[in-house]
C-alpha positions in Angstrom: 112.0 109.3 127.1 109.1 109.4 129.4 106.7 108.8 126.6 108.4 105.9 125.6 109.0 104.4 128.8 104.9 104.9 129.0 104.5 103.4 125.6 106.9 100.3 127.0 104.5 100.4 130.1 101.3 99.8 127.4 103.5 96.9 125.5 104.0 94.9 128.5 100.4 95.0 130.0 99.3 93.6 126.4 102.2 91.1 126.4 100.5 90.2 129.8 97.2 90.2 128.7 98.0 87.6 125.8 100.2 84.9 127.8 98.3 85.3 131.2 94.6 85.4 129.7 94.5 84.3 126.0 97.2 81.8 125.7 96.4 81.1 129.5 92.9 79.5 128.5 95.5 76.8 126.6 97.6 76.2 129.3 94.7 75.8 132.1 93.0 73.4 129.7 92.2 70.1 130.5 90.5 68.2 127.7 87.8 65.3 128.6 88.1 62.1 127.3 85.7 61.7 124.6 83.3 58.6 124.6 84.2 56.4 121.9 81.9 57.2 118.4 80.8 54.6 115.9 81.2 56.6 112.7 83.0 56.1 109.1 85.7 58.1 108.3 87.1 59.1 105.5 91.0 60.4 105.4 92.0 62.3 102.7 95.5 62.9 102.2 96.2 64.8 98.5 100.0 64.5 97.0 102.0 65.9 94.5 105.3 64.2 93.6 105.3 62.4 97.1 106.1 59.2 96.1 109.1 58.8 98.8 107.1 60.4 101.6 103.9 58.2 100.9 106.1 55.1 100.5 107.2 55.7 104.1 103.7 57.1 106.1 100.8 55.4 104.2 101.5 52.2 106.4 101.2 54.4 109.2 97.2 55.6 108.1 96.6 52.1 106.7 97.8 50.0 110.4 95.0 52.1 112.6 92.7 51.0 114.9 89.2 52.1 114.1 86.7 49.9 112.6 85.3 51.9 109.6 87.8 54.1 107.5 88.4 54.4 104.0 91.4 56.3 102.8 91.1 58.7 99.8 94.2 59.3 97.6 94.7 62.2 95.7 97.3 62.2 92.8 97.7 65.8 91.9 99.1 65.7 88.4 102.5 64.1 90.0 105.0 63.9 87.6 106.9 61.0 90.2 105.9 57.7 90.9 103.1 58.6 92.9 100.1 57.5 91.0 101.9 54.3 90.9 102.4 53.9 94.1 99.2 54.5 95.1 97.8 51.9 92.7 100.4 49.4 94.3 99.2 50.1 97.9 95.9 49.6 96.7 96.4 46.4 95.4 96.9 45.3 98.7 94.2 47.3 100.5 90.8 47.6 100.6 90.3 50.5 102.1 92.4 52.8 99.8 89.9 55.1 97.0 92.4 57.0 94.3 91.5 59.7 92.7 93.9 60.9 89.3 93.8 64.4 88.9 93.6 66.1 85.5 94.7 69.0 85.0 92.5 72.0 83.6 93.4 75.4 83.0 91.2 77.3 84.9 92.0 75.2 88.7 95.6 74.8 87.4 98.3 73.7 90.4 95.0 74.7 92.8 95.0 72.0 95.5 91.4 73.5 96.5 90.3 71.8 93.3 92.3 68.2 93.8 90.6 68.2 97.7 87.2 69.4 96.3 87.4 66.4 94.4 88.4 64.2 96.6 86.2 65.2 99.1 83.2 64.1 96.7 84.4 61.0 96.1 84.7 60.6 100.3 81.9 57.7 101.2 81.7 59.0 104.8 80.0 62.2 106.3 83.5 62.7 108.7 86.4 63.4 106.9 90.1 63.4 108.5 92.7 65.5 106.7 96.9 65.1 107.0 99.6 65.5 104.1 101.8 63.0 102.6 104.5 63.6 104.4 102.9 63.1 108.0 102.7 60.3 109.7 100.2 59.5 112.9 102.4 59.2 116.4 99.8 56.1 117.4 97.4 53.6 115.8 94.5 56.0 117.7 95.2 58.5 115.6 91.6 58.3 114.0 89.5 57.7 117.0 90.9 60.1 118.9 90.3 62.8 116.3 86.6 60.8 115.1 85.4 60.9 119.1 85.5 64.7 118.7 82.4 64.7 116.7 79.2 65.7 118.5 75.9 66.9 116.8 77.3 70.4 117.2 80.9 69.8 117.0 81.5 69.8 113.4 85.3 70.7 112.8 87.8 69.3 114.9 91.6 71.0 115.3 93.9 68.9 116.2 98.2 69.2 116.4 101.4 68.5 114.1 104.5 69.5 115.7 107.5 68.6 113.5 110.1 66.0 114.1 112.8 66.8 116.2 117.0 66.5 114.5 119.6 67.0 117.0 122.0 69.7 116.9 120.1 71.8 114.6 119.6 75.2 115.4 116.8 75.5 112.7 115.3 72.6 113.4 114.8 74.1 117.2 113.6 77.0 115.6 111.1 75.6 113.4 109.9 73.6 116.5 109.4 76.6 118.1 107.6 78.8 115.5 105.3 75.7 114.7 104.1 75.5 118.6 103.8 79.6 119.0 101.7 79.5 116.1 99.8 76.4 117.7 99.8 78.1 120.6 98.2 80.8 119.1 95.0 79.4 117.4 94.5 76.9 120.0 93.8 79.5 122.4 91.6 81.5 120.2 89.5 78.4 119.6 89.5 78.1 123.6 88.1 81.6 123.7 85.6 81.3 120.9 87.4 83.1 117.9 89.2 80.0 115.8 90.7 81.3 113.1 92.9 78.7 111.5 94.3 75.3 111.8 96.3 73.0 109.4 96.0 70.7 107.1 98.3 68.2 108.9 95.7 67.2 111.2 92.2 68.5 110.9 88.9 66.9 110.1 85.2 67.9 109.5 81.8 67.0 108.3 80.8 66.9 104.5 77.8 68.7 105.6 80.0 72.1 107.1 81.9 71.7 103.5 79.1 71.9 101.4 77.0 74.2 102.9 80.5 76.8 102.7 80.3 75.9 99.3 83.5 74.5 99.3 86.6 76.6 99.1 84.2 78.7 96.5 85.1 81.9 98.4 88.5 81.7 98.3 89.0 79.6 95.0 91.1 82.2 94.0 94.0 81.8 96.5 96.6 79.3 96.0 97.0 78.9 99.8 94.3 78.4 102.6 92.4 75.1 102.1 92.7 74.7 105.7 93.4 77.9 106.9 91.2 80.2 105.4 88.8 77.4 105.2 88.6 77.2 109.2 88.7 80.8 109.7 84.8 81.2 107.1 83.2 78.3 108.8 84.5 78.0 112.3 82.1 79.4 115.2 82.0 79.4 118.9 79.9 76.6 119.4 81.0 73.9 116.0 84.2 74.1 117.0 87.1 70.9 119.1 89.6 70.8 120.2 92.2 68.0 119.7 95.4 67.3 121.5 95.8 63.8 123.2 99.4 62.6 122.8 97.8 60.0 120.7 96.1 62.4 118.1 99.3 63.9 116.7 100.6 63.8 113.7 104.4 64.6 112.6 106.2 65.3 109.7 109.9 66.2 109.0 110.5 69.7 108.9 112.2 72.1 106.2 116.0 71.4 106.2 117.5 74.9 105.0 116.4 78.5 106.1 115.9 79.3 102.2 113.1 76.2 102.0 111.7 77.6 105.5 111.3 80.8 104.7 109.5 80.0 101.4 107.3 77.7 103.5 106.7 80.7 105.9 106.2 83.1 103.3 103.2 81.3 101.5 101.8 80.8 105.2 101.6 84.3 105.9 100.5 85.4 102.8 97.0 84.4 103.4 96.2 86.2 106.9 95.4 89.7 105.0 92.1 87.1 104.3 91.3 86.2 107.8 88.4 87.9 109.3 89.3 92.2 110.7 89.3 90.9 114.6 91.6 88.0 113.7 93.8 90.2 112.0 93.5 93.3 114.9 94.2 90.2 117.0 97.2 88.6 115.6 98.8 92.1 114.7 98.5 94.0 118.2 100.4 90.8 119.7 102.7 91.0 116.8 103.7 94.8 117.4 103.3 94.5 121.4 105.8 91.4 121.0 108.1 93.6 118.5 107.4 97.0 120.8 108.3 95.1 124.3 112.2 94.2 122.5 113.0 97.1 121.2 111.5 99.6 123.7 113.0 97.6 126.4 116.7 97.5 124.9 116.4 100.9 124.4 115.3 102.0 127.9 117.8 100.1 129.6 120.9 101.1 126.9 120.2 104.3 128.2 119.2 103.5 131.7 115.7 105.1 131.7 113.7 104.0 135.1 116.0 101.0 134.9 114.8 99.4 137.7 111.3 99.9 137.0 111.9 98.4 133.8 113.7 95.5 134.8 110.8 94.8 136.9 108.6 95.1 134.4 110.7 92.8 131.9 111.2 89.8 134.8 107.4 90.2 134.7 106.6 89.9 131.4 109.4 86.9 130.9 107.9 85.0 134.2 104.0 84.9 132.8 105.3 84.1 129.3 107.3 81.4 130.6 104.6 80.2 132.8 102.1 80.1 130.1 104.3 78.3 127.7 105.8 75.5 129.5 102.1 74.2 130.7 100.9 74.5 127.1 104.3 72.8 126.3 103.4 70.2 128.7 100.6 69.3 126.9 101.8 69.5 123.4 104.9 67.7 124.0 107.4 70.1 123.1 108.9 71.5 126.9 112.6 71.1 124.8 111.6 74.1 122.5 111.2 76.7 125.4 114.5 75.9 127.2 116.4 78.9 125.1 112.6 81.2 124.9 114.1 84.3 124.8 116.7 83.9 122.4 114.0 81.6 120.3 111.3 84.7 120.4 113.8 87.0 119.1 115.1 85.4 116.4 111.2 84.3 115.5 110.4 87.9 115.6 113.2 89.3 113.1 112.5 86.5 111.0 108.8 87.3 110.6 109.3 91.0 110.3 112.0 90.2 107.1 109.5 87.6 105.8 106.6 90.3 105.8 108.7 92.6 104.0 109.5 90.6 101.9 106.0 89.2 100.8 105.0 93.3 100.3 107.8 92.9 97.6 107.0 90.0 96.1 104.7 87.2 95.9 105.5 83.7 97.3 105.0 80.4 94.8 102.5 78.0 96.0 101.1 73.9 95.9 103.8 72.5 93.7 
């Protein structure tokens, strides 16, 4: 018992370590405004079968206000109306470029090939990345992201928290897992070791994309164009941060646990191709976070150095808490940490069944 009460000692100085330091770098951040830039941009959302979600959001990307934007279009190889309703928006807009996907056999279903090729067809040098089924939460959506670019800043992260239903427990939960995970690379890039973003809302210079050679390195993977993209060709130094209120984007979340945890499960499945100290990093928090719940239950069941426990517990709960609400603060999302601990655990049992359950089989992938 005294070695585990020891080992529960170890747990909660890392769980300390992670909210008060790491995570802490997010939640003592204050972000500068950045002087306005006079650059083209080129957003680049790719679909597949999106017709309904583009019908709604493209009016969204096509009513900003910034000056000079084109916006590419990919059409996947939809079997929907989505080709056609691209060529209907465009009818009415200058600014849209389409780009019809054919399908070969050796890129087949590979979104890496649909954005490699409409990344080529992009005019501009900046390029601004969201999905189909997002939607900006201003008309600054673009210069906000854009006015992140400085001759060394060449990949800007930015934040898509999902849409919030009322009375849904999954929906709080998704919230919830969707800002930890923010949480959680923000801070990394805050300390110099970025090692993902997504797609939702991320942008970067043609240059940074070609000289990666593409997603060449990771061709092979179904998942990752942003991901394991941003965890090769992020640094220190190229690397901004993004989250003004104005710079989010938001798309509606998963509506059953079976659709979430597919989503999850293709997610996950491409962090055994992060870099070893991302992966050290992500995992020691992962088995600190799992350690700190099960040790603690079990030294209080049986009443091992109770009080010294529940010390150490109140401890733990009060930094985490701290941490999380200012980062909340800024990200908009204080309603997701009203129930944390109850959140966190059911997070954490989730994740453990959804690892398990990509060891024994492999998720599906872009539609």
């Amino acid at each position: 018992m005294e070695v585990l009460f020891y080992v529960f000692v170890i747990f909660v100085v890392i769980q300390l370590v992670y909210y008060g330091i790491i995570f802490g770098s997010l939640a003592a951040y204050e972000p500068r405004e950045a002087s306005p830039k006079k650059i083209g941009v080129s957003v680049i959302i790719c679909a597949k079968n999106e017709a309904e979600n583009l019908k709604v959001n493209l009016p969204y990307i096509l009513a900003q206000d910034y000056p000079t934007f084109e916006l590419i279009l990919i059409n996947d190889h939809s079997s929907d109306e989505t080709l056609e309703l691209m060529k209907s928006f465009k009818n009415d807009n200058h600014r849209i470029k389409i780009v019809d996907v054919k399908p070969i056999e050796k890129f087949w279903g590979n979104k890496k090939y649909a954005l490699t090729l409409g990344i080529k067809a992009a005019t501009y040098d900046f390029l601004l990345f969201t999905d189909a089924d997002c939607k900006p939460t201003s008309n600054r959506w673009i210069s906000r992201m854009s006015n992140q670019f400085t001759n060394e800043k060449d990949l800007i992260i930015g934040y898509s928290p999902y849409k919030k239903t009322k009375g849904s427990l999954l929906n709080i939960l998704i919230r919830f897992e969707t800002f930890m995970t923010a949480v959680q690379y923000l801070s990394y890039a805050r300390i110099g070791h970025t090692y993902m973003a997504v797609g939702r809302n991320l942008a970067y210079k043609k240059d940074l994309f070609y000289e990666a050679r593409g997603f060449m390195n990771h061709m092979d993977i179904r998942s990752g164009d942003d991901d394991l993209f941003v965890n090769q060709v992020a640094t220190k130094k190229n690397t901004a941060l993004c989250i003004s209120k104005d710079s989010f984007t938001t798309s509606l979340p998963k509506t059953t646990l079976k659709a979430w945890i597919l989503q999850k499960r293709r997610h996950i499945s491409t962090a055994k191709h992060y870099k070893p100290i991302h992966q050290i990093m992500l995992a020691l928090f992962y088995v600190s976070q799992i350690g700190f719940w099960i040790l603690g239950i079990t030294l209080l069941i049986l009443m091992f150095q109770w009080e010294m426990v529940v010390a150490l517990i109140i401890l733990r709960f009060g930094v985490q808490y701290t941490s999380l609400y200012l980062s909340s603060k800024k990200l908009e999302e204080t309603s997701v940490i009203t129930f944390l601990p109850i959140l966190e655990f059911l997070l954490i049992t989730f994740q453990f069944f959804i690892f398990i359950k990509n060891i024994s089989s492999k998720p599906q992938h872009w539609k």
